[in-house]
N, C-alpha and C positions, 0 to 999 in steps of 0.2 A: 192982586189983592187976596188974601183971607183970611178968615174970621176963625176965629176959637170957639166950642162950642165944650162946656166944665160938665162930660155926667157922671153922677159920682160913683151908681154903679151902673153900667151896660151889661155884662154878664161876668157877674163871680162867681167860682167855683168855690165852693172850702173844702179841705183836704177832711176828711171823713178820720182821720188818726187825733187822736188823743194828745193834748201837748202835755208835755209836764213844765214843772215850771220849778228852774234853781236860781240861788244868786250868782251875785258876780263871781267867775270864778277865784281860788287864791294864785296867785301869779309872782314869783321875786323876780321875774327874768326884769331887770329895767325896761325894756323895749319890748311889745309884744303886740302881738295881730290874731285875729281868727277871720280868715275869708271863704267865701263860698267860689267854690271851686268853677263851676258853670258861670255865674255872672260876674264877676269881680266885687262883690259888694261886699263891705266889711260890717262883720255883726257884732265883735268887738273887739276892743285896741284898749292898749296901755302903752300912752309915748310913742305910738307908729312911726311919727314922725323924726324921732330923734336918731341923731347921726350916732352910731354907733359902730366900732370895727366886729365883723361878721364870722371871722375866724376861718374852717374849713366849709361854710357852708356857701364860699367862695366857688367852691368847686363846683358847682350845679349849673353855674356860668362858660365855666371851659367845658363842660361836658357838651354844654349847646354847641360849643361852636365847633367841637368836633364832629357830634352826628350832622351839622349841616354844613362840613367843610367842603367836602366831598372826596376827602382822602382816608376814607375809614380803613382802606385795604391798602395803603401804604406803608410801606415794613418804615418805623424810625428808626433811628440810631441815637441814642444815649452818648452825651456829653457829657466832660467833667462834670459841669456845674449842674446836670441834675442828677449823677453819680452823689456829689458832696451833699446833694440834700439833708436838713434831719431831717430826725424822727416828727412823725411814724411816717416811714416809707417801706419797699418791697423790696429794697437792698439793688437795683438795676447797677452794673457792671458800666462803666466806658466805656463804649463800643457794642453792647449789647444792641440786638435786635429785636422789633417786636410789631406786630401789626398795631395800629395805631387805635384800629377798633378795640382788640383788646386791654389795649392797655386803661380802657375807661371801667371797668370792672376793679382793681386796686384801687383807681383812682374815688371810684363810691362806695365801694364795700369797704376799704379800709382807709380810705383817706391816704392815699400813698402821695406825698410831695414830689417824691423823684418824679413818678408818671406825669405827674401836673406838668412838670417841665419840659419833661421829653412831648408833651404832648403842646406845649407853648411853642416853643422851638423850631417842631417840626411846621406847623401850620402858621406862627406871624411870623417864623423867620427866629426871632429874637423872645424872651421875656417881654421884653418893652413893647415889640412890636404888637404880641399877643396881647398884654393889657391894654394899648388901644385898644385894638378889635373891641374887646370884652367891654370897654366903654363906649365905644360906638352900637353895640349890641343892646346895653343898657339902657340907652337914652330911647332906641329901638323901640322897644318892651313898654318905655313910660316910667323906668324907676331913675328919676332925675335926681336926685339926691343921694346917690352911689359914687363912689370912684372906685375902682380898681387898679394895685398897683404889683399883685403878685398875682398869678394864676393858680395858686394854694391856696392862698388866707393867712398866710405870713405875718405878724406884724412888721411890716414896713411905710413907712413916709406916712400919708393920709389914707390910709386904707381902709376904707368904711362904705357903710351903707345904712338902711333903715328896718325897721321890721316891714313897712308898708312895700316898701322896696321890694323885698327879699320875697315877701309872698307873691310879687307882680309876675318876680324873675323864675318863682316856683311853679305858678300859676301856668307860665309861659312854658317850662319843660315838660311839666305834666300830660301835652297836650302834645309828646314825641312821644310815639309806644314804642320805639326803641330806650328810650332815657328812663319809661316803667320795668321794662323787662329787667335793665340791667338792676336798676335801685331794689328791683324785687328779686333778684336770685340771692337763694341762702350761700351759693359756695360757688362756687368754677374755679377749673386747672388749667390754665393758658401755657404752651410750650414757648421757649427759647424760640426764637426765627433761624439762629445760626447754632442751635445742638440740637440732635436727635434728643439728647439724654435729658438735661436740663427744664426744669418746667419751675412751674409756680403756683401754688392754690390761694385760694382769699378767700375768706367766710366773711359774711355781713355782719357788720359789728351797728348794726342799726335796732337797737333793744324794742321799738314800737314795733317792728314786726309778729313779734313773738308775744308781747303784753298788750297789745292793743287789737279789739276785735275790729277788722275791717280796711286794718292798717296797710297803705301804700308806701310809704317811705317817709323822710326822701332823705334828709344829709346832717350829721355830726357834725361838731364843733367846735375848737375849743385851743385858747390859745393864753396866756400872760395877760396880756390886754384883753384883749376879749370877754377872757370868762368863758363858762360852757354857754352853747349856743344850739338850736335844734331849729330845722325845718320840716316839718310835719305834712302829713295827709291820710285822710281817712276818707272810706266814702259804707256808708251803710243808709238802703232803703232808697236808692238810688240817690243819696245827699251826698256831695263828695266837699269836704272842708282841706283848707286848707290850716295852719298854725306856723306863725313864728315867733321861736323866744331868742334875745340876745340879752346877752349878759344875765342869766341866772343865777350864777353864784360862780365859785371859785372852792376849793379843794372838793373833799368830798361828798362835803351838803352841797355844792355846786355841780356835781354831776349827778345827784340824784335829783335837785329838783328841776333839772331840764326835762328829764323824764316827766318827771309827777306836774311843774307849770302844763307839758306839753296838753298831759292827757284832763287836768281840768279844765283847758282850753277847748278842748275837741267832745268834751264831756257838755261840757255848758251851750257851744253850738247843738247837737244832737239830741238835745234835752229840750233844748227852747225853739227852735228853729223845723221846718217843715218846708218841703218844695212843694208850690201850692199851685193851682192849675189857679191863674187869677182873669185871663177872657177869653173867649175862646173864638176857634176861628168860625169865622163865618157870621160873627157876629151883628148884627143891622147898626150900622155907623150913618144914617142919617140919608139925605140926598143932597148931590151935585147939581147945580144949575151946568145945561147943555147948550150950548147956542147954536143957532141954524141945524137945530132936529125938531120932528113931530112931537117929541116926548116931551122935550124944555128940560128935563131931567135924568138923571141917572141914580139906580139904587146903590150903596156902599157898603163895605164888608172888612172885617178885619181879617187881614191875607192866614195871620199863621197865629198858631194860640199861641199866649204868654203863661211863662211860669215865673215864679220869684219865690225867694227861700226869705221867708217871713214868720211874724212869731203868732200867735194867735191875738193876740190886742191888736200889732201888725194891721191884720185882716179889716177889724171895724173901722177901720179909718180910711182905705184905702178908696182913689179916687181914679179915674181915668178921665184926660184931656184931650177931645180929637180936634187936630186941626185937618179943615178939609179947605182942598180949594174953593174961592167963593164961584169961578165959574170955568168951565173949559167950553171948548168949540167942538164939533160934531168933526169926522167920527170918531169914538169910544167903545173901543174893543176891552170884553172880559178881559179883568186881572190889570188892568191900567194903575197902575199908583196913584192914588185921586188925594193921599193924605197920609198922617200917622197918625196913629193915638200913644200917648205918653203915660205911664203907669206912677201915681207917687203916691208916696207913705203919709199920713197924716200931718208928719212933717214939713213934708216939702223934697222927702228924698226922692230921686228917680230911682224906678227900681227897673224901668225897662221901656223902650218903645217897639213899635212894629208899624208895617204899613197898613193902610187901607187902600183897598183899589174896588175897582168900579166891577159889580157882580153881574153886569149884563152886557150887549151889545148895543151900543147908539147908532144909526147910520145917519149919515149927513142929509138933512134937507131943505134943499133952498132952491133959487132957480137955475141953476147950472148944474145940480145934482140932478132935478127932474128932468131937466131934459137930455139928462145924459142915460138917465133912468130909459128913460122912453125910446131913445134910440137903440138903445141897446136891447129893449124888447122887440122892437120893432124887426132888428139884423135876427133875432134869435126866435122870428117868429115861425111856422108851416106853413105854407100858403096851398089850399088848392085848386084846382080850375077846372073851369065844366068847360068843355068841348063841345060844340054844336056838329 
């Protein structure tokens, strides 16, 4: 059995910073996201949910599956069909060599399809093989209403995904510091495997770098169907956002305002939003009934502080739920899990749970405990003796 026990605050902290406060931002992208990078919570959407084809930001998905292949130091070889790639690719040769690891630098810095393929190929074997993978990985992640059918972003068959999607899939790379380093180098020169002479540079053609203060990356996009497409991150003041736009527009105004949706997207998080220290550990979470102990009881604590990226109205509303067991048995050893507490928004949103465990020691006492007490003082007693 246990009971719930609603308080509404037990210990909140409030971030000592200044909110500003703007409106919604302006957005053409049709599908769009902004999520908080550390919790997965979304601060705001446009269409999250709609199926949408994703273009090259397809790519952030094979990148995964390379750094956790475990073939990053395997030379490929280039085949016709990802020789015949279009554009934009790095121009890879038939028969070309290349470390597998490197070749994930063209493939984020410039969006190279060739690599895409030599990099499918090599690890599912096949195209086809690898877009399984890639949707076995997806489902993985939690972004269930994706399919993957190229391992570029190709328009081909049903190839789609969502914006809620895309940031789960972003969310999920973000959190490989090898997949940061690469999205974040301005340039590198990778040699041929089979020429001395022969090499190849790539500069990042990812413009948030460079216009956006604080900017992590992460993938361009942009296809026929699609439209321009962007997946974004930033993190300033220890806030790390995520942003995704699909379908922003199409010719010219369609690549600028993926740019411009992106950065009122990550403008409007960072403007309204704060990570706020909301209970803290160690907090007095009530008492546990103890059975067969002297005490009857045990005192409770919340194990680990919570944070949550919330707005300032946010704050006044915000509630914590502890459920605790209604009773355990003797003994209770500090740090025992005795419960959680649930954090939600005045809504009704969860914005985070943690545990509570038990802040002290219970030892058992009954009659099989005393008299084991007893004897065991007894084995462990001094004894001396007078001589006559």
């Amino acid at each position: 059995m246990r009971f719930l026990v609603t308080v509404l605050i037990i210990a909140l902290t409030f971030s000592q910073s200044v909110f500003a406060k703007t409106d919604e931002p302006k957005v053409y992208a049709q599908g769009a996201v902004l999520m908080d990078f550390k919790t997965g919570r979304v601060l705001w959407q446009k269409n999250m949910d709609e199926e949408l084809p994703m273009a090259s930001t397809t790519k952030i998905m094979t990148a995964i599956l390379a750094l956790e292949s475990g073939k990053l130091e395997d030379v490929t070889v280039a085949s016709s069909r990802a020789a015949s790639a279009p554009q934009v690719k790095m121009g890879i040769k038939k028969g070309e060599k290349h470390r597998l690891y490197d070749l994930l630098y063209p493939l984020m810095l410039m969006s190279a399809n060739d690599a895409a393929i030599v990099i499918a190929e090599h690890i599912g074997g096949s195209v086809e093989g690898f877009a399984e993978m890639m949707n076995e990985k997806a489902k993985e992640i939690g972004a269930l209403n994706t399919e993957f059918v190229t391992p570029n972003g190709l328009d081909e068959g049903n190839h789609h995904s969502t914006a809620y999607d895309m940031a789960l899939i972003a969310r999920y790379a973000l959190n490989n510091s090898d997949f940061v380093d690469i999205i974040n180098t301005p340039e590198i020169t990778i040699p041929l495997k089979n020429s001395d002479e022969k090499s190849y540079t790539f500069n990042n053609k990812n413009r948030l770098l460079k216009e956006y203060e604080g900017a992590i990356g992460v993938k361009t996009g942009f296809t026929g169907k699609a439209g321009n497409c962007f997946v974004g991150a930033a993190e300033r003041n220890g806030m790390e956002l995520i942003s995704v736009v699909l379908a922003s527009g199409w010719g010219n105004a369609g690549k600028e305002r993926k740019w411009s949706d992106t950065k009122n997207i990550l403008d409007y998080g960072f403007e309204n939003y704060k990570i706020t220290k909301i209970i803290g550990e160690g907090t007095n979470t009530g008492k546990v009934t103890v059975l067969k102990s002297k005490e009857g009881f045990v005192n409770t604590e919340i194990a680990e502080s919570g944070f949550a990226c919330v707005t300032e109205e946010e704050l006044t509303g915000i509630k914590t739920v502890v459920n605790l067991k209604k009773s355990v048995e003797a003994p209770v050893k500090i740090n025992d899990v005795l419960g959680t507490a649930s954090v939600y928004t005045q809504n009704g949103e969860l914005l985070f749970e943690t545990d509570i465990m038990a802040s002290e020691n219970i030892e058992r006492h009954d009659l099989n405990s005393c008299i084991k007490k007893t004897i065991n003082l007894w084995l462990n007693c001094d004894f001396k003796y007078i001589l006559n």
